[in-house]
C-alpha positions as CSV (number, residue, x, y, z in Angstrom):
1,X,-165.3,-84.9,-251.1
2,X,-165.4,-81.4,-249.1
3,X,-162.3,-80.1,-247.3
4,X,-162.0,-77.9,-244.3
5,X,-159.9,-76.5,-242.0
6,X,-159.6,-77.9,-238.5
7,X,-160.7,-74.3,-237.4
8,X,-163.7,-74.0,-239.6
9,X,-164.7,-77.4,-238.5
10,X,-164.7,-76.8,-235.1
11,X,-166.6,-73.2,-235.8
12,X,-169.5,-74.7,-237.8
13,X,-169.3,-78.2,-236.3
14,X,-173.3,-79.0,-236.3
15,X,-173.7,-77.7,-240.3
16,X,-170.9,-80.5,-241.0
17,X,-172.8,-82.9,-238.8
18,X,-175.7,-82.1,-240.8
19,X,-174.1,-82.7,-244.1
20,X,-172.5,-85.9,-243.1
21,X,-175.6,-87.3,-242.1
22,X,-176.9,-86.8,-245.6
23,X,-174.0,-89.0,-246.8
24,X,-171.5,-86.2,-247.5
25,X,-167.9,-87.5,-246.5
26,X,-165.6,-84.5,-245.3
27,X,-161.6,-84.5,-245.0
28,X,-160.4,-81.7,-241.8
29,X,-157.1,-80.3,-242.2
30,X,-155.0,-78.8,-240.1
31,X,-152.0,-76.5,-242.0
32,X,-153.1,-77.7,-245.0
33,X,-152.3,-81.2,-244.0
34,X,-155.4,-84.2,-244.1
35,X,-156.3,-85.2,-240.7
36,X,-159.2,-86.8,-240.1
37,X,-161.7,-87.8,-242.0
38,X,-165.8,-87.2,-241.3
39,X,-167.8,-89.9,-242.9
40,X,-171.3,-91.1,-242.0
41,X,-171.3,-93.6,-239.2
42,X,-173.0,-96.6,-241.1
43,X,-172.9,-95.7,-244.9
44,X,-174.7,-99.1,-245.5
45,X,-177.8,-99.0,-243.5
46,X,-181.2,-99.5,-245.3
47,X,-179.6,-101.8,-247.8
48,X,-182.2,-103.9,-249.0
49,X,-180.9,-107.3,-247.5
50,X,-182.6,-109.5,-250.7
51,X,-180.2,-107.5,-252.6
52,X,-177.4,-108.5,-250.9
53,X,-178.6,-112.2,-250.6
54,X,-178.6,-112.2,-254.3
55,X,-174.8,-110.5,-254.6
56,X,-173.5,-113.4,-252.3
57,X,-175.3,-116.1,-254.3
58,X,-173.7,-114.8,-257.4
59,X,-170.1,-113.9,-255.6
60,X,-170.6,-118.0,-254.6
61,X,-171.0,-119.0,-258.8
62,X,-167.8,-117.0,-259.1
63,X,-165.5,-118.7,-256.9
64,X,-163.7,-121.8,-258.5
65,X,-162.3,-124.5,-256.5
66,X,-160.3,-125.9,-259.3
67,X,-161.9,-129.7,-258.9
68,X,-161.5,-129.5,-255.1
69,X,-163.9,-129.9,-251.9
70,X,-164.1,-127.7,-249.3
71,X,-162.9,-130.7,-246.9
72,X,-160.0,-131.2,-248.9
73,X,-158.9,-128.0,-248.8
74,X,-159.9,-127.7,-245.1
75,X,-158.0,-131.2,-244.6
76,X,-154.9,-129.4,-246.8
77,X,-154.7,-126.7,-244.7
78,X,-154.6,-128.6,-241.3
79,X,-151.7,-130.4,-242.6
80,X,-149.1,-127.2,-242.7
């Protein structure tokens, strides 16, 4: 993760647009001091959304419910 200066930033604010937008994250400091943070605006787009259908389906064989329904604990919770 790059580090610059607040005064630097502002000075060569389109090259640090440009490197952001090639997915480089960069911390702006200001006496030394973190900031603000300059990170791509949707790190997650193109995704492939089969691959993510697939990490849910195996997140969902993960989960253990210990015996119990979703209603019951639904019907659990209402009860509090």
């Amino acid at each position: 993760m790059k580090t610059v200066g607040s005064y630097e930033a502002k000075t060569h604010l389109p090259r640090l647009l440009d490197e952001v937008a090639a997915g480089e994250t960069i911390v702006i400091t200001k006496h030394g001091h973190p900031v603000a943070l300059l990170s791509p605006a949707n790190p997650h787009k193109g995704q492939d959304v089969t691959v993510v259908i697939n990490q849910l389906r195996i997140l969902r064989q993960e989960i253990q419910l210990n015996g119990l329904s979703l209603q019951e604990m639904i019907d659990e919770g209402r009860r509090f």
